[in-house]
C-alpha positions in Angstrom: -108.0 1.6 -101.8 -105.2 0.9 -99.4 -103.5 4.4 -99.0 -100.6 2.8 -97.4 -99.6 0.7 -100.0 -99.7 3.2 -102.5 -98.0 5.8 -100.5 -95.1 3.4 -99.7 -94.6 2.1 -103.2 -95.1 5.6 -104.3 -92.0 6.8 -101.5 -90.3 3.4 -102.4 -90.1 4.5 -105.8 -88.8 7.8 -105.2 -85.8 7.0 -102.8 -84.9 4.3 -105.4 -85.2 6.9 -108.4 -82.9 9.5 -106.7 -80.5 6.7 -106.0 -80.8 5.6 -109.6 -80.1 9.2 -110.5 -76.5 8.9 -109.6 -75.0 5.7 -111.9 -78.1 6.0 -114.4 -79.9 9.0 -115.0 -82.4 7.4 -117.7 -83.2 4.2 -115.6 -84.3 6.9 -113.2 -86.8 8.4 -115.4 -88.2 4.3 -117.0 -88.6 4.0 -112.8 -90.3 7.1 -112.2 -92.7 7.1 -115.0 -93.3 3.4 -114.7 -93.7 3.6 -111.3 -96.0 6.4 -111.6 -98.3 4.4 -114.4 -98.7 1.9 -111.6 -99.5 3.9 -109.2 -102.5 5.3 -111.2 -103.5 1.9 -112.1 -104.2 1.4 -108.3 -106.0 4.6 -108.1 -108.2 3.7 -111.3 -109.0 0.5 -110.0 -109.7 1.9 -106.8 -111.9 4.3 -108.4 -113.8 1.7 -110.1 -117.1 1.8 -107.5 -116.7 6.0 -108.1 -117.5 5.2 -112.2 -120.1 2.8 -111.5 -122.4 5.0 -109.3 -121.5 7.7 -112.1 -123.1 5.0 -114.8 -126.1 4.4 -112.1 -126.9 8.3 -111.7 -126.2 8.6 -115.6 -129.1 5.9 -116.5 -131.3 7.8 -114.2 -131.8 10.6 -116.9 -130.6 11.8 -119.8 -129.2 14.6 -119.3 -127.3 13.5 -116.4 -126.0 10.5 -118.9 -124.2 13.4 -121.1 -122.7 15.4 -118.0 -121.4 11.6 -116.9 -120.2 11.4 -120.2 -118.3 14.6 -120.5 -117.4 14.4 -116.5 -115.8 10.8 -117.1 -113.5 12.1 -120.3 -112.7 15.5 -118.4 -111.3 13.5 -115.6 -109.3 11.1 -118.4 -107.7 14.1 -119.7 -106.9 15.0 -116.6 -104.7 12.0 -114.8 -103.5 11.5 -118.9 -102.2 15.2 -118.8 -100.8 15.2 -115.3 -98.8 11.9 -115.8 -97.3 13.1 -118.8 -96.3 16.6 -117.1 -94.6 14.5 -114.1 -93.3 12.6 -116.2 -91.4 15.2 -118.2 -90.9 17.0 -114.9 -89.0 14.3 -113.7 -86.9 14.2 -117.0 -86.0 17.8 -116.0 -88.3 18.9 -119.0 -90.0 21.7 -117.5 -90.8 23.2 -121.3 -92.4 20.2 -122.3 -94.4 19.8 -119.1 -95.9 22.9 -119.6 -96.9 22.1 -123.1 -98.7 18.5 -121.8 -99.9 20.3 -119.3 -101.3 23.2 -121.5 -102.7 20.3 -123.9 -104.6 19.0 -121.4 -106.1 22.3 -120.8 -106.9 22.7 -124.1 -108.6 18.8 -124.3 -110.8 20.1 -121.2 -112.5 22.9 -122.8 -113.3 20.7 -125.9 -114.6 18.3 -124.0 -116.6 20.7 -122.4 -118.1 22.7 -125.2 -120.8 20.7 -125.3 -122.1 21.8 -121.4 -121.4 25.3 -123.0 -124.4 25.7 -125.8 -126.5 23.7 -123.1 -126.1 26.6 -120.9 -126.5 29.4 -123.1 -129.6 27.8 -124.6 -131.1 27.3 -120.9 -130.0 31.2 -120.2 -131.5 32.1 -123.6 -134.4 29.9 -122.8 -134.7 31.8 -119.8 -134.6 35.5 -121.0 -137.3 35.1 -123.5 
């Protein structure tokens, strides 16, 4: 991952948005969040080795392979949720971020229910 290419495009992209902001407020926000969903497909491709060695430690037991599972969809949520809340932040939407942002809270815990009953059986497990 280059770091300096994505900071400058991401800094490139800002100065231009501001400018934007002036003559054409919703070009602004197309740059922004376009600019934003190519920024995070530099990250996810950079990320790409980060998934694989997750998939490698994941086929190593089965367990594991569920906590990859659930790890890999809470971190989806995650950049999914957070580029919706910029984006809305951006669009001076501050109600509406907070509801993307709460959503995504919300996706995490489901996602994560799962984890839950495997702990409470292990601490039940363990009490008996």
């Amino acid at each position: 991952m280059n770091i300096t290419a994505i900071a400058a495009l991401a800094v490139a992209a800002a100065v231009l948005a501001v400018m934007l902001r002036q003559y054409r407020p919703e070009y602004s926000i197309v740059l922004s969040v376009a600019a934003g969903v190519l920024l995070l497909m530099f990250i996810l491709s950079a990320a790409v080795p980060v998934i694989d060695k997750i998939n490698e430690i994941a086929d190593k037991s089965a367990a594991v392979s569920e906590y990859g599972g659930v790890l890999i969809k809470a971190l989806g949520i995650c950049l999914i949720s957070q580029l919706a809340c910029d984006a809305c932040m951006d669009a001076g939407e501050t109600s509406l971020a907070s509801k993307a942002e709460l959503a995504g809270k919300i996706a995490m815990v489901l996602v994560a229910l799962p984890l839950f009953d495997d702990i409470l059986d292990v601490v039940i497990k363990l009490l008996e």
